[in-house]
N, C-alpha and C positions, 0 to 999 in steps of 0.2 A: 521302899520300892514303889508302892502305890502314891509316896508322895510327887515320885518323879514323873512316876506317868501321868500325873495331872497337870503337872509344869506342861511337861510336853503336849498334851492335849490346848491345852489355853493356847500352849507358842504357837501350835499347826493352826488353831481357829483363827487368832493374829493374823499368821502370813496368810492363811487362806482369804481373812478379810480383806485385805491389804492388797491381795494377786487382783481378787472381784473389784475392790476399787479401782486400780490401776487401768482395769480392763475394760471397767463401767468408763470412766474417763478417756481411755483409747477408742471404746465403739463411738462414744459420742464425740470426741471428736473427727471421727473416720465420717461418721453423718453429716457432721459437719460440715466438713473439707468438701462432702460430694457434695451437701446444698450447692456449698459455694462455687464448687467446680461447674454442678448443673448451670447456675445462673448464671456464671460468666461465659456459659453455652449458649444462653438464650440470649445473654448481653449481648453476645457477638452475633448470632442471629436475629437478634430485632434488628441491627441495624444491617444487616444482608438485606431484611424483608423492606425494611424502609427504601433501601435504592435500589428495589427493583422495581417501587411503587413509583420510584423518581423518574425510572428509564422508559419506564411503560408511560409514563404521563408523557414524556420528551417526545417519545415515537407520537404520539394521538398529536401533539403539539405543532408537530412538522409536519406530520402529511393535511393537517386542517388547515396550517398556510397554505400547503402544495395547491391544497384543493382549494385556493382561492378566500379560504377566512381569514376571520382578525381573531384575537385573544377576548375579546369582549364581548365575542357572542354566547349565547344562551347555550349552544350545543357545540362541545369539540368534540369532532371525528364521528361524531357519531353518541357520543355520551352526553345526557343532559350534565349542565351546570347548573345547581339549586339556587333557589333564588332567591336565598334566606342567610344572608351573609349574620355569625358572628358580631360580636362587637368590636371587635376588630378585623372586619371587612372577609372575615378567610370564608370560603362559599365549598362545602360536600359537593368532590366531583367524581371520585369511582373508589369502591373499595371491594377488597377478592383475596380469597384466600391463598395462600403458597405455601406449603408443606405441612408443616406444624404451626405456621403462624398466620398471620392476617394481617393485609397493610390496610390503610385509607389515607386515602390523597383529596387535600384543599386545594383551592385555588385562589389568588387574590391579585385579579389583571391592574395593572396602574396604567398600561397604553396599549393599542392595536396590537402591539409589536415587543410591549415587556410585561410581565409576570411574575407574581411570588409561587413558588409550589413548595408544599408542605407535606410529606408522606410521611406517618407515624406506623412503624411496625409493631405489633402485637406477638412476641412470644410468651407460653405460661403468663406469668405476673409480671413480665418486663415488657417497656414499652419505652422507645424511641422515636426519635423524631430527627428529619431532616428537613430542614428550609433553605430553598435558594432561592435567587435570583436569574430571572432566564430573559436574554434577550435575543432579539432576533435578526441578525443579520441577509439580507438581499445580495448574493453577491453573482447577481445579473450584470453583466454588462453595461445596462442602463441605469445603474445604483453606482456613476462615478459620473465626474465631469468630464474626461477620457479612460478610454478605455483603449489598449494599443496591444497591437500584435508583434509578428517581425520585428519591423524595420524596413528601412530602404537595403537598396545596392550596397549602400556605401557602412551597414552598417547600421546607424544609428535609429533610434525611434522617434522621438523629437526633436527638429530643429531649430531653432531661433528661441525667441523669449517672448514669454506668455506670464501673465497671473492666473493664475488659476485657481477657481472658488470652487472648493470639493474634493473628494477621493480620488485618485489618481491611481487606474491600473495599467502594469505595463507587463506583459508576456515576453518580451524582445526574443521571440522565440530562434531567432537564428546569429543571435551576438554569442559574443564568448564573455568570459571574465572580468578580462580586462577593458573591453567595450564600453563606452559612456551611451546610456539608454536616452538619458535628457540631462541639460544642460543647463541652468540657470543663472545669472549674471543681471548687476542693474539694479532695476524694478521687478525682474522677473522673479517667479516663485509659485508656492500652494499656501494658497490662504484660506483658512474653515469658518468662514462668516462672509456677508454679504460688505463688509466697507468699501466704499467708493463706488459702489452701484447705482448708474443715475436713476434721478427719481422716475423718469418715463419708463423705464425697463422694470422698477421695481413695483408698479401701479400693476403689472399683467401678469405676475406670480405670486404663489402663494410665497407670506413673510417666513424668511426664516426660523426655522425650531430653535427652540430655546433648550437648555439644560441648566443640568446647578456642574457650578463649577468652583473650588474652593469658598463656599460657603454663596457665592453669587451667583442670580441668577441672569445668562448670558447669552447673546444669540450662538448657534451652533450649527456647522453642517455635519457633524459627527465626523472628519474628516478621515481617512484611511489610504495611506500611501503605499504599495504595494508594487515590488519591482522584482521576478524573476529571474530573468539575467541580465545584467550590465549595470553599470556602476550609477550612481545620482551626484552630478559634477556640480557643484554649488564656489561660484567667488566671488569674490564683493561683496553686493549686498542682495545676494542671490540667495531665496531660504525655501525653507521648509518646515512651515509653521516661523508663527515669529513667537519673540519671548511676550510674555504673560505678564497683563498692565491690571492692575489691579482697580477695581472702582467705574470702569466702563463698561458697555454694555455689551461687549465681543467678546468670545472665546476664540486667543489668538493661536494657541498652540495646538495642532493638530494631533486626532485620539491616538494613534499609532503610527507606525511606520512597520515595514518587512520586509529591507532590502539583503539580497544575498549577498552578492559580491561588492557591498561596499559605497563609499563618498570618493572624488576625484575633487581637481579643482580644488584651487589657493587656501578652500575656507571646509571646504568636506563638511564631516561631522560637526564642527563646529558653528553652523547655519544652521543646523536643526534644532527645530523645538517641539518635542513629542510628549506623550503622557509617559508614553512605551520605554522610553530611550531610545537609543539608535543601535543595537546589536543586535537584533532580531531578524532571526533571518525570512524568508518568503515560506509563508505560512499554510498554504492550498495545495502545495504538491501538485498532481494532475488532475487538480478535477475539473478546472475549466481549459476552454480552449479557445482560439480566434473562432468567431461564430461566421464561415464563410459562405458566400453564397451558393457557393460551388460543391457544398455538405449536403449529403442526401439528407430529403426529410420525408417525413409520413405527417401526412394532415390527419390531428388527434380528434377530429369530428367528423370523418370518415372512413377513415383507415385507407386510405389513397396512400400508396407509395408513390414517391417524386426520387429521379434520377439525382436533380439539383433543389434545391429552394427555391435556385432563381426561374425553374418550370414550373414550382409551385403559386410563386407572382404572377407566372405570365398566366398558369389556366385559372386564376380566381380574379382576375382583376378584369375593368374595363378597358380596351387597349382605344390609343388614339396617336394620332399623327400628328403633332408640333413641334414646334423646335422655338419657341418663344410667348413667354407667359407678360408681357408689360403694357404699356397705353400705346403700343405701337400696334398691337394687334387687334382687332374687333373682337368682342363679346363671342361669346362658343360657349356651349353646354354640350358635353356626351355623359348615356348613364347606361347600364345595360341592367337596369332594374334592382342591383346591389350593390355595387360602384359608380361614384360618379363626380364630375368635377366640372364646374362652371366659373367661366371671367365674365366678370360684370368692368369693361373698359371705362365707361362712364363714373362710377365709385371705385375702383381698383380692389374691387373686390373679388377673391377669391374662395371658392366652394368647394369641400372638397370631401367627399365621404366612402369609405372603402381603401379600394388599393386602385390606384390608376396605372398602369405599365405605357410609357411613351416609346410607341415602334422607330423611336431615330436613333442618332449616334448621341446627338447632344441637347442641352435644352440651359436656355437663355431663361433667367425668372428678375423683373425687374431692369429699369432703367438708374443711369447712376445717380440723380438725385430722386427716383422715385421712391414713393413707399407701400409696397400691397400688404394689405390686411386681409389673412385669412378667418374663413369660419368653418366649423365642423372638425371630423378626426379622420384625417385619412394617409394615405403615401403614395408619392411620385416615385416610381423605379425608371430609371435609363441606364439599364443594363446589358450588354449579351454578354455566349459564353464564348471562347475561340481560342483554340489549345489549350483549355484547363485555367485561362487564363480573362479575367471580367475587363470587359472593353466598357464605355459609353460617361459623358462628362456631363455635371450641373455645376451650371456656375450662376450665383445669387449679384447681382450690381449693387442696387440698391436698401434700405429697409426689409424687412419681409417678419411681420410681427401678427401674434395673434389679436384679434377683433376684440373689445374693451377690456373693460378691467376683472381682475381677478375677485370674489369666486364666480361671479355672474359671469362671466366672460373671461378672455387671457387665455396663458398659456399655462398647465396640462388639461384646461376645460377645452380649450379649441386648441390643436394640437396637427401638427404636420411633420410629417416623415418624408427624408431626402433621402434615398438608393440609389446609388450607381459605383462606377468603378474610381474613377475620379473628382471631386467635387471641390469647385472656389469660390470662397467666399470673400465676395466683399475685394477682391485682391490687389485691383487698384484704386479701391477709393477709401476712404479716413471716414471715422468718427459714424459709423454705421450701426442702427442695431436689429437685432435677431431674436428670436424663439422659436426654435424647432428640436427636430429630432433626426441627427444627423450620419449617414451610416455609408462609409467610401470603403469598398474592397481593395484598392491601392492605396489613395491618397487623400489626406485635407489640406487646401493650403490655405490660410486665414492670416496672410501679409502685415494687414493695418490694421489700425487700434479702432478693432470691432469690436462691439459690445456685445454677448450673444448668450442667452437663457439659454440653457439645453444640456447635450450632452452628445459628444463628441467618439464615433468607434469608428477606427481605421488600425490599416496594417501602418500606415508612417501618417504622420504631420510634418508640416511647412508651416510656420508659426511666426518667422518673419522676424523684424528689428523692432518692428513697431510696438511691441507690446501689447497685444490683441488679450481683450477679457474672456475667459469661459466660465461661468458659473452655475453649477449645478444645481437641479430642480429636483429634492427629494420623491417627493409626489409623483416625478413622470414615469420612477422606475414601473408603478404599479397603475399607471394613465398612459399607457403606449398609443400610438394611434395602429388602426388593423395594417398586417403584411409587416412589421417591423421584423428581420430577423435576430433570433434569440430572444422572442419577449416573455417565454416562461419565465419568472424569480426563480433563482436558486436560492433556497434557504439552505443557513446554516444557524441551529442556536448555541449562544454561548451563552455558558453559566461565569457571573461577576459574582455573585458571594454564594457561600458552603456555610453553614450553621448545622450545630448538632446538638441535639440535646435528648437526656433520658428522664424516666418518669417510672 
């Protein structure tokens, strides 16, 4: 009997050893499981804490545009930038705590306008990192080669056929669906680089930006086609963007497109030549609008409320009584101490600084083989208002270019602004050229093959048979001359690469 109970004794020590092991082995792995559980807690919150580091830098990053900076200054928003870059260039720009953890955000600017940011979260013993890429988009009014509201009566937003060098936006805010916005056929089209720009027009702006584009590096107007509503009718040899030539120094294909309701016309989609593709529909929603004169504004260095904009020109400007700027008219100077604009008849020289308001209906600039060369930064308004509705014409004859070459001189360093309700350029004379800053509350009509720097905002264009040039001046979005309406930038940033990584 006592041999058995010793059996049993040993057996119960066994299983008892055996239960303790089992148990030792379930606690430790139960410790386990929650390590593990913990750190794919903290896994998942390093990288929460890293993209709030990201969102927070984005916010500082847009309102230091708003506020008139670049990416390459020393202080965003208010935060210094350290001035002790890494060896590979990344610069300590804010770091703060969030809940249980703690981000810190790099910076590493490569232009005014693009950016690397780097935000590593800090939970426990996990540490994650996000890096992107951030660029900046201007999507002012004055950051395209046209910029289009409406439409006419009839409908349409552009008429006739144009090349056009730059981003092209269109609102067609009162087309339907089925409506064609613009129309291209010919020679006509959007092209994202300066070719065929004569050489005297290309002396008085700055050269085209460059990018890298399939491994080369190529001139570029970043271009961005942008149509709200109504279709982009393309036949023949009518495009939007052309195909991509390898080994030259253009970038032919344009960076996107965002049309809603579509291509028309023999050749449609198939004349496009985009980064994007062509399915993408119009990408801004409501955030902008035609910038009208007839839009109340508040002047943001007084806090002056204006019924209209166009009473906001008339009480800040020098007012004058003309109806003709050319060698026909003798020399004038008026200035009222902050505005002011003078013709030199003898040089055809014009002067022009501030905002000028002209008390007529209309105003003649230029004879048909004349050329006036302007200097300074200023704008002509020939506006009123009468039932809701902008009356007053400029119509350009001749030349009308900015005073030497670029950077010393040209055009967005000397820089002129045309306001009224209707404005013609050039309309019955050929082979003309321009630099300005052009802005009709109804209409542009640009008939003949003018050549014109600038940048083009109306509710409709008239653009003629002839094939008339428009090409866009990066530069002027952010070189307006004073009284332009809508010359705040609207930024928007967009992120082009997402990187993630842990530590």
């Amino acid at each position: 009997m006592r041999k058995n109970e010793g059996y049993i004794v040993v057996i119960s020590l066994a299983i008892a050893t055996v239960i303790l092991l089992l148990l030792g082995v379930f606690l430790g792995s139960i410790i386990v499981e929650r390590k593990n559980i913990q750190r794919s807690f903290h896994y998942s919150q390093a990288l929460y804490v890293a993209e709030a580091g990201i969102e927070k830098t984005l916010c500082y990053l847009k309102q230091h545009l708003q506020d008139g900076g670049v990416w390459t200054d020393s202080m965003i928003n208010g935060e210094t930038v350290v001035d002790d870059p890494d060896e590979d260039g990344w610069r300590s720009f804010i770091n703060s705590s969030l809940g249980s953890g703690s981000y810190s955000v790099e910076l590493r600017p490569v232009s005014a306008y693009q950016i690397w940011v780097k935000s590593t979260g800090n939970v426990d013993d996990v540490s994650r990192s996000i890096q992107v890429f951030v660029e900046a988009q201007n999507l002012s009014p004055w950051n395209n080669s046209i910029y289009a509201g409406r439409g006419s009566a009839a409908g349409t937003v552009i008429s006739g056929n144009a090349r056009i060098h730059g981003s092209v936006h269109i609102l067609g805010d009162e087309l339907e669906s089925d409506d064609v916005a613009i129309s291209f056929t010919g020679t006509a089209g959007i092209w994202n680089n300066y070719e065929g720009m004569p050489a005297e027009l290309a002396t008085k702006i700055p050269p085209c930006p460059t990018t890298t584009f399939n491994g080369e590096t190529v001139e570029s107007l970043g271009a961005v086609v942008r149509v709200k509503r109504g279709k982009v009718a393309l036949s023949g040899t009518g495009t939007v963007g052309q195909e991509d030539v390898p080994g030259n120094s253009f970038k032919e294909t344009v960076d996107a497109v965002y049309i809603t309701d579509g291509y028309g016309g023999n050749k449609g989609a198939a004349n496009v030549y985009s980064d994007n593709g062509t399915g993408n529909t119009y990408d801004l929603g409501d955030l902008l609008e035609f910038p009208s004169l007839t839009d109340p504004y508040i002047d943001p260095d007084t806090g002056v409320e204006y019924p209209t904009y166009l009473e906001y020109l008339s009480d800040n400007s020098v007012h004058i009584s003309i109806n003709e700027i050319s060698s026909k008219v003798d020399s004038f100077s008026y200035s009222d101490g902050t505005n002011s604009i003078s013709w030199d008849k003898n040089t055809g020289v014009l002067n022009i600084e501030g905002i000028v308001f002209v008390d007529t209906d209309s105003l003649d600039i230029g004879e048909k083989d004349e050329t006036i060369e302007y200097t300074g930064n200023g704008s002509i308004v020939v506006a009123r208002i009468s039932d809701s509705t902008v009356a007053g014409e400029i119509r350009v004859h001749g030349n009308l270019l900015a005073q030497g070459t670029y950077p010393a001189g040209g055009f967005p360093t000397n820089s002129l602004g045309l306001i009224t309700g209707d404005l013609y350029l050039a309309t019955g004379e050929s082979q003309r050229l321009m630099t300005g800053v052009f802005f009709a509350e109804n209409q542009i009509i640009s008939e003949k093959q003018t050549e014109i720097a600038g940048t083009f905002v109306s509710n409709y264009f008239d653009l003629g048979s002839q094939v008339p040039r428009v090409y866009q001046v990066p530069e002027l979005a952010t070189n307006l001359p004073p009284g332009m309406v809508a010359s705040s930038p609207v930024w928007d940033l967009v992120i082009t690469q997402w990187n993630e990584s842990t530590s």
